[in-house]
N, C-alpha and C positions, 0 to 999 in steps of 0.2 A: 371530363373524366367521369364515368359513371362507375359509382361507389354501389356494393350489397346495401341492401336494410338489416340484415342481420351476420356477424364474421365470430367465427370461435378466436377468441383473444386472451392474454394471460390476462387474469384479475390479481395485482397487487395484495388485496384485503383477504381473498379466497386461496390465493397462493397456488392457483389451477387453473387451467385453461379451462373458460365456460363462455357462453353463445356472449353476445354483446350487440344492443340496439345501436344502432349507425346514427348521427346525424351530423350534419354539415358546418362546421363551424370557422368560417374563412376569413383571418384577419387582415385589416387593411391600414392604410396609415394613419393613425391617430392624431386630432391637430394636440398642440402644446396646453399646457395649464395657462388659461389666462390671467392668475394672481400671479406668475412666474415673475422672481426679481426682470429678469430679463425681457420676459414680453412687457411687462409695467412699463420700462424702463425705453424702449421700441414707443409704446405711442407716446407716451412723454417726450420724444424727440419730435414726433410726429405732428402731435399736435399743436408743438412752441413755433419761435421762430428761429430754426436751427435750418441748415442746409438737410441736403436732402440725405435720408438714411437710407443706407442698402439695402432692398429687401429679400426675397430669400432666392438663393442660387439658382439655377437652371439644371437638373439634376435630371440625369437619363431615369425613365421610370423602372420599375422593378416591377415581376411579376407578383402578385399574388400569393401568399403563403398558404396551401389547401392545407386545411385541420380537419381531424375526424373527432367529433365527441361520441366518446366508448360509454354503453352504462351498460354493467354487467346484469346478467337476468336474476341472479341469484340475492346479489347483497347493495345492489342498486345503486354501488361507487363508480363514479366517473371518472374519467381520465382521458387527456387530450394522447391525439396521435397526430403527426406533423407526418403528409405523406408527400415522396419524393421534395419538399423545398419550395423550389420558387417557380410557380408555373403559369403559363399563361390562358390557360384555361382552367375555370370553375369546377370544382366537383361538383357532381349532384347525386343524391341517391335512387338507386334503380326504382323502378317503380311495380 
């Protein structure tokens, strides 16, 4: 999906619709904390001599979450935009 480099958008801070620089900011799956009581806890089994632990499900993948990060021209506050959800193809910005 190709994104403008520049979209008049409302500013929060400005309280007005004014121009706003584009860029791409597209979250993906983050792995877990690994001081988490529960991950600790995961190699601790893993490591002993314990039977074998489950390890993680077989999950149908999801697509991609496309974000836009908004920075307004005027007061230079930023703010995320999540457009259309879960897609399976990447924004990019126009060039």
């Amino acid at each position: 999906m190709i994104v403008p480099k520049q979209t008049n958008a409302f500013c929060v801070k400005c309280q007005t619709h004014t121009a706003h620089k584009v860029k791409v900011s597209t979250s993906k799956y983050k792995p877990g904390r690994t001081l988490a009581w529960g991950t600790r806890k995961h190699e601790r089994k893993l490591a002993g001599y314990h039977g074998k632990v489950k390890g993680k499900a077989n999950v149908r993948k999801q697509g991609i979450r496309n974000k836009l990060m908004l920075e307004c021209s005027t007061c230079k506050k930023k703010h995320e935009r999540v457009i259309s959800g879960r897609m399976k193809k990447k924004a990019e910005v126009q060039r």
